[in-house]
C-alpha positions in Angstrom: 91.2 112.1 99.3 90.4 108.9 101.7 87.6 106.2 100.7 84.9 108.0 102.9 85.2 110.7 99.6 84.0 108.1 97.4 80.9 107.1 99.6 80.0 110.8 99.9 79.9 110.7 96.0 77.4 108.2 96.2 75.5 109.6 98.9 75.6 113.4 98.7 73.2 115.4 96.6 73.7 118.8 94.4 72.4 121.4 97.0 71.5 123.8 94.2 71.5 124.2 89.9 70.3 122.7 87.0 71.1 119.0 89.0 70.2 120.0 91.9 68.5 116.6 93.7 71.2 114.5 91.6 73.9 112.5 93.6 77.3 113.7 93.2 78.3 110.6 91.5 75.5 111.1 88.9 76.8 114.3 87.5 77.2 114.7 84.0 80.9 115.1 83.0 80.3 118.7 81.3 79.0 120.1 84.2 81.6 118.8 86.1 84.0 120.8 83.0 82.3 123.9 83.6 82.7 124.1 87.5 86.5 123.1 86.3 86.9 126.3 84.1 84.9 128.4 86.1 85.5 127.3 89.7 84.4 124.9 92.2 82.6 126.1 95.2 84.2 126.4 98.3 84.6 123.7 101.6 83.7 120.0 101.3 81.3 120.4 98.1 83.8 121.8 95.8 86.4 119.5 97.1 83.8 116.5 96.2 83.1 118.2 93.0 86.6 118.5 91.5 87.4 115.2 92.7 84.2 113.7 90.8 85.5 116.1 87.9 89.1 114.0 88.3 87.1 110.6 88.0 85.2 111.5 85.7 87.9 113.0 83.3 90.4 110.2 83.7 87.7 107.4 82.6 87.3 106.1 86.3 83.1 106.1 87.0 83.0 101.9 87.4 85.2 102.3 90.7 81.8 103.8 92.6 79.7 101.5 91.3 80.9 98.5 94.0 79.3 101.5 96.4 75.8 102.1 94.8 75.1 98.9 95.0 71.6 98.4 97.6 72.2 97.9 100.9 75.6 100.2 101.1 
């Protein structure tokens, strides 16, 4: 992981699914679970998604919010 990964949670959207539209960052944490259990896609998107599941899991959501903020 390097801190562009963390803008690209804020940025990037779901391609496809139920949340498809939804930035990465905005992902509920089940859904996140499930990808977990049943694996994450391949290349950059499952990357970003099991790193979002690792945030997510361990409590950590508030250190993106200094990146949603307007103008970023």
């Amino acid at each position: 992981m390097n801190g562009s990964d963390l803008l690209l949670l804020v940025r990037r959207e779901m391609p496809f699914g139920k949340y498809q539209g939804r930035r990465l960052c905005e992902l509920p944490g089940p859904y996140l679970a499930w990808f977990a259990r049943e694996g994450f896609p391949a290349g950059e998107l499952g990357r970003l998604l099991a790193l979002m599941h690792e945030i997510d899991h361990n409590g950590l959501r508030g250190l993106l919010e200094p990146l949603r903020q307007p103008g970023r």
